[in-house]
Structures are given as structure tokens and as C-alpha cells.
C-alpha positions in Angstrom: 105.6 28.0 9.4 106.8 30.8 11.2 108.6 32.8 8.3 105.1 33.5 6.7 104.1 35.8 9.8 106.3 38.4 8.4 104.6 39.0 5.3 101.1 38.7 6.8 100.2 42.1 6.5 101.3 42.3 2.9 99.4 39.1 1.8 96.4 40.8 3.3 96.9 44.1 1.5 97.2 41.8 -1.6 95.3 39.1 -1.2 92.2 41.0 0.6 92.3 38.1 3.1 90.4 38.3 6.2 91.5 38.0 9.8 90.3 34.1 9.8 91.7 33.8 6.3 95.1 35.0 7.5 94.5 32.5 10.3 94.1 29.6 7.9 97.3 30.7 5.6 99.5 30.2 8.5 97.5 26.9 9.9 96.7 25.1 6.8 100.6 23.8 6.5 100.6 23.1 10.2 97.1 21.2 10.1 98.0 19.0 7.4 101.6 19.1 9.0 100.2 17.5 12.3 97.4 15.2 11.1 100.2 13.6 8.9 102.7 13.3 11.3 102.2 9.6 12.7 101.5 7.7 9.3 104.0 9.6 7.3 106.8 8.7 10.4 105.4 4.7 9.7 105.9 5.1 6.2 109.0 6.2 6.6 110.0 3.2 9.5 108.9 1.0 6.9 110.1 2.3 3.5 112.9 4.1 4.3 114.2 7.3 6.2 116.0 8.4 4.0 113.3 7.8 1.1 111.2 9.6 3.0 113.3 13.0 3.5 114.1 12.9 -0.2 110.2 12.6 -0.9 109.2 15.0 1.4 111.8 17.8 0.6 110.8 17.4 -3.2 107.4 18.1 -2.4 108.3 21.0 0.1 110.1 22.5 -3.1 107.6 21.9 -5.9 104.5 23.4 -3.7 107.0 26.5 -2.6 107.7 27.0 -6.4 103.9 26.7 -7.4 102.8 29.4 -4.5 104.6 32.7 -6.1 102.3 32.4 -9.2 99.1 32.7 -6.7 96.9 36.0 -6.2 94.0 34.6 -4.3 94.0 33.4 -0.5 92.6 30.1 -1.5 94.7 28.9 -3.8 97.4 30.1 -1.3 95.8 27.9 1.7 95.7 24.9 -0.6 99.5 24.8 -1.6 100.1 25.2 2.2 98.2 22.1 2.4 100.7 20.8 -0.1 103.6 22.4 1.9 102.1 20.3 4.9 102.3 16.8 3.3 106.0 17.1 2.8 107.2 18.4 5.9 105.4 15.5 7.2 107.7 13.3 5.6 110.5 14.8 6.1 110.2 16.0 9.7 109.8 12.2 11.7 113.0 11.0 9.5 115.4 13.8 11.4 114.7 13.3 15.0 114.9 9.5 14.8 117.9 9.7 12.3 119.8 11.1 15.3 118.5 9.3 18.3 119.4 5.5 15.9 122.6 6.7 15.0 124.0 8.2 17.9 125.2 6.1 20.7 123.3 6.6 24.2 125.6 8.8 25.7 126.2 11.3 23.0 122.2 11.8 22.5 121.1 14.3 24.7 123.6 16.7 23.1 122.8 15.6 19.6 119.4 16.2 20.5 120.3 19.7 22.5 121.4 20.8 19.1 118.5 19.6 17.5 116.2 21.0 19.6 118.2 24.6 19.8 118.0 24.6 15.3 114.5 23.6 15.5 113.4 26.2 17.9 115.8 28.8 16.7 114.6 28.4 13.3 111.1 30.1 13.7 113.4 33.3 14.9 115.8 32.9 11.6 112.9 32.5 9.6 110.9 35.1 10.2 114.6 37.3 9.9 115.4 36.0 6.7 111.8 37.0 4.9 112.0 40.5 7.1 115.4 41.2 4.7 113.7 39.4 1.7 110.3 41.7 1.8 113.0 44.8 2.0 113.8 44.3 -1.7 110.3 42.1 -2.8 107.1 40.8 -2.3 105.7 38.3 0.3 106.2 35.9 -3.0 110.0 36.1 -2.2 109.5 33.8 0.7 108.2 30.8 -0.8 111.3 31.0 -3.4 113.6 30.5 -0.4 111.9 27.8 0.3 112.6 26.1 -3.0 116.1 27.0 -2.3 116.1 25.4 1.1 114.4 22.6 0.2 117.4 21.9 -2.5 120.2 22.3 -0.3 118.4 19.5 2.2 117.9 17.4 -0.5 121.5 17.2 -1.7 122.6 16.9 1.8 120.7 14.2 2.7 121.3 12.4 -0.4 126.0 13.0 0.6 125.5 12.3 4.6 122.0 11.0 5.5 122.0 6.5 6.0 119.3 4.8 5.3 117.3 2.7 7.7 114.3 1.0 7.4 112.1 -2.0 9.0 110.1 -3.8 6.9 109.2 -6.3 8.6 107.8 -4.0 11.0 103.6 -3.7 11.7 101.3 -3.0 8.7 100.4 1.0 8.4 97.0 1.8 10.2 95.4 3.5 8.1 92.0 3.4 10.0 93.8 4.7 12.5 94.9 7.5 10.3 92.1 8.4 8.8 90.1 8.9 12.1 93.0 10.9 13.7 93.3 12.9 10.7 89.4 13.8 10.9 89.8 14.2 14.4 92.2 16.9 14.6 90.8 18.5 11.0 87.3 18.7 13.1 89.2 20.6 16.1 91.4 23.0 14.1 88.5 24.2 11.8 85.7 24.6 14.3 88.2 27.0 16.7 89.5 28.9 13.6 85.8 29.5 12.7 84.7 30.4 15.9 84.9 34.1 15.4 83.0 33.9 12.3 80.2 31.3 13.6 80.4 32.3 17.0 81.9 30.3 20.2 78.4 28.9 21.2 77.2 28.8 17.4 75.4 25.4 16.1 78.4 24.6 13.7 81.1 25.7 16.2 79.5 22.9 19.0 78.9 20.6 16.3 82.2 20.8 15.3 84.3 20.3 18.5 82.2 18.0 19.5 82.6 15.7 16.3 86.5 16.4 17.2 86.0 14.8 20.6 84.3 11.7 19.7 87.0 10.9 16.3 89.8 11.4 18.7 88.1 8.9 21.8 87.2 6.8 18.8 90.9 7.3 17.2 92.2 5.9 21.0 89.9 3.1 21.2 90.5 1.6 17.9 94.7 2.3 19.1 93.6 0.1 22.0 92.6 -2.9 19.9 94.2 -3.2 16.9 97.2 -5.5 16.4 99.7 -2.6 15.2 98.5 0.6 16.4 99.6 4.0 14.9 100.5 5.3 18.0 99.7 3.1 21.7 97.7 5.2 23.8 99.4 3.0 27.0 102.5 4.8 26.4 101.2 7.5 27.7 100.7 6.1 31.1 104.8 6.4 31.2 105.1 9.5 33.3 108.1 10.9 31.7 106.7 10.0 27.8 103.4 12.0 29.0 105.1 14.8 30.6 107.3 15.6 27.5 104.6 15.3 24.9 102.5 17.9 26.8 105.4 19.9 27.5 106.2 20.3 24.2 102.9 20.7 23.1 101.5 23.9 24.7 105.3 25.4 24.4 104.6 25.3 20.8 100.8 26.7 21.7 102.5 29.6 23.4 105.4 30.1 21.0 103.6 29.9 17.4 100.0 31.8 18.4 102.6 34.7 20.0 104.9 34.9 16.5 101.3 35.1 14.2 100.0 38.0 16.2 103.1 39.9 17.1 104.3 40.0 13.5 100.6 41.5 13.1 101.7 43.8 16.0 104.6 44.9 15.2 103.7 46.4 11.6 100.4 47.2 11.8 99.8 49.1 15.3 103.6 50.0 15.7 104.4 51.0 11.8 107.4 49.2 11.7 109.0 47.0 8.7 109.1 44.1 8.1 112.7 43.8 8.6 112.4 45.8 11.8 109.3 43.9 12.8 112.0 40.5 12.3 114.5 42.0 14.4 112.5 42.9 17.4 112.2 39.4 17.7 115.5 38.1 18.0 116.2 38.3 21.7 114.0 35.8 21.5 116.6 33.4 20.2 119.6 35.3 21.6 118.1 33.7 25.0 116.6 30.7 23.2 119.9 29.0 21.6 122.4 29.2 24.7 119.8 27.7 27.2 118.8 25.0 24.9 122.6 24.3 24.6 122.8 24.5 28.3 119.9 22.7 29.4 121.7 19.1 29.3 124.2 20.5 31.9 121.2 22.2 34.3 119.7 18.9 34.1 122.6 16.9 35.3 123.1 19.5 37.8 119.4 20.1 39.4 117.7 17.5 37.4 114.9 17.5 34.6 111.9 18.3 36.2 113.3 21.2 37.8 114.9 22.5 34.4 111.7 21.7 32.6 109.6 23.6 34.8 111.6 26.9 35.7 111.6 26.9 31.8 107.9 26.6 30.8 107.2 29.4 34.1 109.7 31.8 32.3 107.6 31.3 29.6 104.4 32.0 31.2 106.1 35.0 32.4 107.0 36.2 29.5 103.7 35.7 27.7 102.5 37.9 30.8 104.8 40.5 30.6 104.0 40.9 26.6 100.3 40.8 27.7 101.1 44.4 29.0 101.9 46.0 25.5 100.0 48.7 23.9 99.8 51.5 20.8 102.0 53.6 23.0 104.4 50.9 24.7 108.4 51.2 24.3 110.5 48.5 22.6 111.7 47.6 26.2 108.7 46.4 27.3 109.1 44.2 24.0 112.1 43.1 25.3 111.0 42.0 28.5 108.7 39.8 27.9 110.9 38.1 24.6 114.3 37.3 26.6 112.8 35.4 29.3 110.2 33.8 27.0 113.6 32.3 24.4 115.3 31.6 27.5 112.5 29.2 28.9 112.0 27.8 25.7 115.5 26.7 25.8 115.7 24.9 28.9 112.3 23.6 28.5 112.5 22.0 25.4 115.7 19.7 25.5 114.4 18.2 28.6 111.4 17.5 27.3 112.3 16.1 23.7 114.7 14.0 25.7 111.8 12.6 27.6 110.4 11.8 25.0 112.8 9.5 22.9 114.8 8.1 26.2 111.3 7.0 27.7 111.1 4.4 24.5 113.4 1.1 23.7 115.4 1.5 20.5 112.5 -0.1 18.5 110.4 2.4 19.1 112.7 5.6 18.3 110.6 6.4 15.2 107.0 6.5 17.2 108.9 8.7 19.6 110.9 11.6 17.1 106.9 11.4 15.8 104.8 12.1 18.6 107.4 15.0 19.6 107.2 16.4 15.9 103.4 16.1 16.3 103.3 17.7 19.5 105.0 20.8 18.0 103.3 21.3 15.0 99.8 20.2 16.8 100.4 22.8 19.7 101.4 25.4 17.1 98.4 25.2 15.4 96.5 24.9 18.1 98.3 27.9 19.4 97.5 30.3 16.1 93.9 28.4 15.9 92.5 29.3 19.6 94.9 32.3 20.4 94.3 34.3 16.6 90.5 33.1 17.6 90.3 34.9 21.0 92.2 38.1 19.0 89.6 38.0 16.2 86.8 37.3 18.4 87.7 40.3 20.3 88.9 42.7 17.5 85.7 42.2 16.0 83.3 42.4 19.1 84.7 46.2 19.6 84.9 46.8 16.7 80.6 46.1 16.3 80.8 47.8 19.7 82.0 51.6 18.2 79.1 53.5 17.4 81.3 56.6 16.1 82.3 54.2 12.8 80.0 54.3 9.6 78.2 50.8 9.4 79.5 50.2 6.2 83.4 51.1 7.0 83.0 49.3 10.3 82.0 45.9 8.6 85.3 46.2 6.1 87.5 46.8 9.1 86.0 43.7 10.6 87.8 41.3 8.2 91.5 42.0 9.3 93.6 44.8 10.7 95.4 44.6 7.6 92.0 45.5 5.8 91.6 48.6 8.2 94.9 50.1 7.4 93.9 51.0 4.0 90.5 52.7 5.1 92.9 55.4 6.6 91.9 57.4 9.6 89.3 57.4 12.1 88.7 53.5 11.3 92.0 52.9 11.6 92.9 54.5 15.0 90.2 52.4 16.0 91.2 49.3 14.2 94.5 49.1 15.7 92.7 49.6 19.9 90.2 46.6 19.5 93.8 45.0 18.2 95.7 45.5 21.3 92.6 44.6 23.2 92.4 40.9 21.4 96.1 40.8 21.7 96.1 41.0 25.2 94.1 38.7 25.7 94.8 36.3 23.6 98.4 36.3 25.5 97.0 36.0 28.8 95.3 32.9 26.9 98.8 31.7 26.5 100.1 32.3 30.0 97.3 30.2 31.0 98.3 27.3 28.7 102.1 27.5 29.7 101.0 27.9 33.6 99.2 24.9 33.2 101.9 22.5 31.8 104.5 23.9 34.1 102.2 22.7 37.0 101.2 19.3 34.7 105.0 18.8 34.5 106.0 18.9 38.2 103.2 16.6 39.1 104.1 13.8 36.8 107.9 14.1 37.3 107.5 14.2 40.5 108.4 10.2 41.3 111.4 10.4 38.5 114.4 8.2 39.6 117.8 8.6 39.3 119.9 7.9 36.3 119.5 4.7 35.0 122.0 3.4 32.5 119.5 0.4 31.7 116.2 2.4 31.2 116.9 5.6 30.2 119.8 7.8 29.6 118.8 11.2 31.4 116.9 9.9 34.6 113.6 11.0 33.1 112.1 7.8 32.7 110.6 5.8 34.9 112.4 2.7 33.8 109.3 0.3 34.1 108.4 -1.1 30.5 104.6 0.0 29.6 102.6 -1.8 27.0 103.4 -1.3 23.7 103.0 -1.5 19.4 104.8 -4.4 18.3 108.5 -3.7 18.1 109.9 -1.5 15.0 113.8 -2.9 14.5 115.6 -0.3 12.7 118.4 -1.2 9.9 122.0 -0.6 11.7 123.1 2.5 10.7 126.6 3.1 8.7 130.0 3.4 10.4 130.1 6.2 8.9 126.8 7.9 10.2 127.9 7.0 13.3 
């Protein structure tokens, strides 16, 4: 998801993509990514982890092998689609691979390392296609995906056990299908907001369709004999708390790659490998505090960790806020540090909430509403924040009388667009960028503010440690209604 932001500005050059296009290359994986999520983690519960990684990563590797042979931005947003379906299945199978095969109190490290690749990964993505665009085109990225892919794939094929349960719930597919339109309404109307307008007929129509599939989506959950997902266990305080936690650090943290990558080349001039390095403090504060966090929370507790990490994140989105044509690199580097740092110690916390609020049976449910939170706040995050930039970028744009109409209107589509018009339009281009830019981060702050404060109220009653309800004194230890149990297959001696 993230490694694509690198070669945004050359996909525009070549593709001729507009700003909401650009939006939908990066989104369209995540999209299908996230309305996937849930059925794809009950198909795997019931067919087969393992199965299911294997499936997935062979689908991740055919659709990357199919999108270097592409030269138009649709055909580019469908294979993303295709991109989507099997990270889907592969992404559920890791999380709950780890939570059923490591004993209770090895987990939160297991899942502190998890959480510290995971999150590092966007910063060693977007670093591995800054050195491939160096040498080649934005194609080369989607090649290293093939090889990715194939490396998984034999690994999990040596090291990865299988576990199933099936004689676990039938798969909701009404369920599915209603989420899936739910979220698909949401997404699309706020990514073509700036191109129907905020208060236009098919913008309201839109979100409010959204609305009324998700209320249905949690009414039919409240009836059916094996829901998807239970909306009750969401009344657990430290299940609720972690799921929103990770959900708008991912807002934050994806919609601030997709425009700074955009920032960094196109109103600073840098490379693309340059434009991948700037980022890295990012996770040079990111993978030590993730590592860390299991040891501030025995010390001062989750809630405190969890919040001190999502307000250095607001912090940081406020600092990097502040940036302009003329600012330095240490400004930059402000605002990255202490944003890597709070996503650290923020995010183990909060995946642990997550999977330690749920009984064994439910592992699977809980590695998939944390990998749907991610990949739902991050395109959330790219869908409203690259919405308030556009929105923005092309409101000034209208706004500069000293631009031919015709030249104006071309610049419009994308900064990327307006870099080949040359000067005046560009100068002026790359101003009503910075303007949606800071805006858009403030946009962020506000999100990450909100779940810092979100956080501390509903941790606020946590317990001590509990050996019988939870392993990290998150949990509430009171049992919550909930889908029919899930028993997963013992895992090998080996695995464990």
C-alpha cells in the first residue's frame, strides 16, 4: 500500500491520472483490502490458515505480475482491486497464526514484533521502490511484489501449521455483502467529493447510502445465528478502545505517506529515493518504541502508553502541518520522529487489546477486526485527507485569476499534471498544494486527538492483570455476548 506513494508522481506523468485518480490507485487495494477482510478471515477459520495464505499470496503475485504491462490508470485501479482480494486472505491468517500458536505469556512480544514489521513495513516499502525508481520505472514496483509474494509463499509452505475449524459457524455472506456495500458506498462518495462537490446530490446520496448499509450490516449482525462480526463485542471497553485506536492511527499514518510522497517530489524537487529517505526517521522512532511498548505498559500501564502515543502522533501531524515551499528538512524531521515514535507505543497496546479481550475461540475474529481496522483507517485516511487536499488545491487554483482558463483547468487534475505545464502555472500549482496539505494534516491531528481522548475514557475502569481474562490487564475480564465459538485445530509442537 504504502510503497506505491513513491512512484505517484511518475504514474501521473505517465498515466495522465488526475488528483482523484491518483487517490483511487492507492485506495482501490485498500478498499477491496478492508471490505474483504472479515469473510476472507472466516474462510480461512474454516478452510484453513494456511490454505488461505498460500491462496492469497498467489493472487498478490499474479495481479503484481499483470500490473507492469498496464499504460492506463484504469486498468491499473482494477488490478489493485485484484491486489486487494489477496492480501485479504492472507493478512487475517498471520495475526491469528501467532496469537494460536504462542502460549499466553509469550504473546505480547510475539505480537510487539508483529506489530513493529507491520508498521515498519510502509517506511521499508516506500525505501525499497525510492532505490528501484533510481534505475526504472514505477513498473519496477509491482515486480517486487511478485518477488515478495514468492518468498512468503515458500515460507509459509516450510514453517507455517495449519489450523482450521470446520465445524465452526456457516460464512455470512449477507452479512458480507451488506458490509462490503457499506464501506464501498463510504470510500467512493469521500474520494469523489472534490469532483462532485462536499454538499453535491451524489456526494449526500452516497454517504448516506453508506450509513444506512452499515446500520443495516449491524442489525442483521444482531440477529443472525453466526454473525460475521458481533457488534456486542464492542461493548468490551478494551476490544472497542483498540479497534478505534488502531483505526484512525492508520487514518493519520496512510493519508500523511500519500500526500508527503506528493510533497516531497513535486513542491521540494527531490527523488524519489531522497523523497524515501526523508521518511525514515519515521521508523528509526517507530520500531524501538513498538519493541518497547510491552515494557512501558507493564511499567505505567496500557492506557497511559496508548495515549501518550496516539498524542505524539497528533503532535507530530501538527508539527508537519507547519511545512511549506521554503521549509528546511528539520522541520521534516520534527514532526516525523515523534509521529514513528507514537505509533510505536500506540500500536502494540492496542493490537494487544484487541486479541487478549477475546477467548481462544475467537482469535481469528479478533487478528480480523485489527487487520480491518488498519486497512479501513488507511483508506479512510488517503480517502478524506487526499479529499480535503484536492478539494483545496483545486478551489485556489479556480480562485487565481492571473492563470489562462484553459492551463488553469489542466492544472486542476493533479500537481503531477502542473509540473509539466512549466512556469507560472506551476509556481502556483505547487502554493494551492501546500495550502490542501496543511490542511488536510490539521484534518489528521484532529482524528488522532480524538482517539487519544476516546482511548482514556474507555480505559479508564481497566483492572489489573488478570491471568484468567486477559494477559495484559487491558480487558475488562467480564465475558460479552458473542458469535458461536470458532475452536481452532492445535497447532504443531513444532509451531509452537
Amino acid at each position: 500500500m504504502s510503497s506505491l506513494n513513491v512512484a505517484l508522481p511518475s504514474i501521473a506523468a505517465d498515466t495522465h491520472a488526475s488528483q482523484t485518480r491518483l487517490s483511487w490507485i492507492i485506495d482501490a487495494y485498500s478498499l477491496v483490502f478492508a471490505a474483504l477482510l472479515l469473510p476472507a478471515g472466516a474462510v480461512g477459520d474454516r478452510f484453513g490458515r494456511r490454505r488461505a495464505l498460500l491462496t492469497g499470496l498467489l493472487i498478490f503475485g499474479a495481479g503484481s505480475a499483470a500490473a507492469p504491462f498496464t499504460s492506463s490508470a484504469t486498468a491499473l485501479i482494477g488490478l489493485r482491486c485484484v491486489l486487494g482480494v489477496g492480501a485479504a486472505l492472507v493478512m487475517p491468517a498471520t495475526l491469528s497464526t501467532i496469537t494460536g500458536t504462542f502460549p499466553r505469556e509469550r504473546r505480547a512480544a510475539a505480537v510487539g514484533v508483529w506489530a513493529a514489521v507491520a508498521g515498519a513495513s510502509a517506511v521499508v516499502g516506500l525505501l525499497a521502490s525510492g532505490l528501484l525508481l533510481q534505475a526504472w520505472s514505477w513498473r519496477s514496483v509491482f515486480l517486487l511484489g511478485v518477488v515478495l509474494a514468492a518468498l512468503a509463499a515458500v515460507g509459509t509452505w516450510l514453517f507455517v501449521p495449519d489450523s482450521a475449524a470446520p465445524d465452526g459457524p456457516a460464512l455470512d455472506v449477507v452479512g458480507a455483502v451488506i458490509s462490503i456495500a457499506g464501506v464501498g458506498a463510504l470510500v467512493y462518495s469521500i474520494i469523489e467529493a472534490p469532483e462532485n462537490g462536499w454538499l453535491g446530490v451524489p456526494t449526500l446520496l452516497g454517504l448516506g447510502a453508506g450509513v444506512v448499509l452499515l446500520a443495516g450490516f449491524v442489525a442483521w449482525e444482531l440477529h443472525t445465528r453466526a454473525p460475521l462480526l458481533d457488534p456486542r463485542l464492542f461493548t468490551r471497553p478494551a476490544f472497542a478502545a483498540g479497534t478505534l485506536s488502531i483505526l484512525l492511527q492508520f487514518f493519520g499514518f496512510f493519508g500523511l505517506i500519500f500526500i508527503t510522497m506528493q510533497y516531497l517530489q513535486l513542491v521540494r524537487g527531490d527523488s524519489a529515493l531522497v523523497a524515501a529517505l526523508s521518511v525514515l526517521p519515521m521508523a528509526a522512532g517507530m520500531m524501538p518504541a513498538a519493541r518497547l511498548a510491552p515494557k512501558v505498559v507493564a511499567a505505567v500501564g496500557a492506557r497511559a502508553c496508548c495515549v501518550a502515543g496516539l498524542l505524539l502522533i497528533t503532535a507530530g501531524m501538527v508539527v508537519l502541518s507547519r511545512l511549506d515551499q521554503g521549509s528546511s528538512y528539520w522541520l521534516l524531521l520534527a514532526g516525523l520522529f515523534p509521529l514513528g515514535v507514537g505509533m510505536g507505543l500506540a500500536m502494540t497496546p492496542a493490537t494487544t487489546a484487541v486479541t487478549d479481550s477475546l477467548p481462544p475461540a475467537l482469535q481469528g475474529v479478533g487478528s480480523a477486526v485489527n487487520d480491518l481496522s488498519r486497512e479501513l483507517g488507511g483508506a479512510l485516511g488517503i480517502a478524506v485527507l487526499g479529499s480535503l487536499l484536492s478539494s483545496t488545491y483545486r478551489r485556489h487554483l479556480a480562485q487565481h485569476g492571473a492563470l489562462p482558463p484553459a492551463l488553469a483547468e489542466k492544472a486542476r487534475s493533479s500537481l503531477g499534471v502542473a509540473a509539466h505545464l512549466g512556469e507560472p502555472v506551476l509556481g502556483h500549482a505547487r502554493t494551492a498544494f501546500v495550502d490542501g496539505m496543511q490542511i488536510a494534516f490539521l484534518g489528521g491531528a484532529v482524528a488522532t486527538g480524538i482517539a487519544a481522548l476516546a482511548v482514556a475514557l474507555l480505559l479508564r475502569t481497566s483492572r489489573a492483570p488478570s491471568t484468567t481474562a486477559t494477559g495484559t490487564g487491558i480487558g475488562t475480564g467480564e465475558p460479552a455476548a458473542a458469535p458461536r465459538p470458532v475452536r481452532t485445530a492445535p497447532s504443531s509442537p513444532a509451531a509452537t
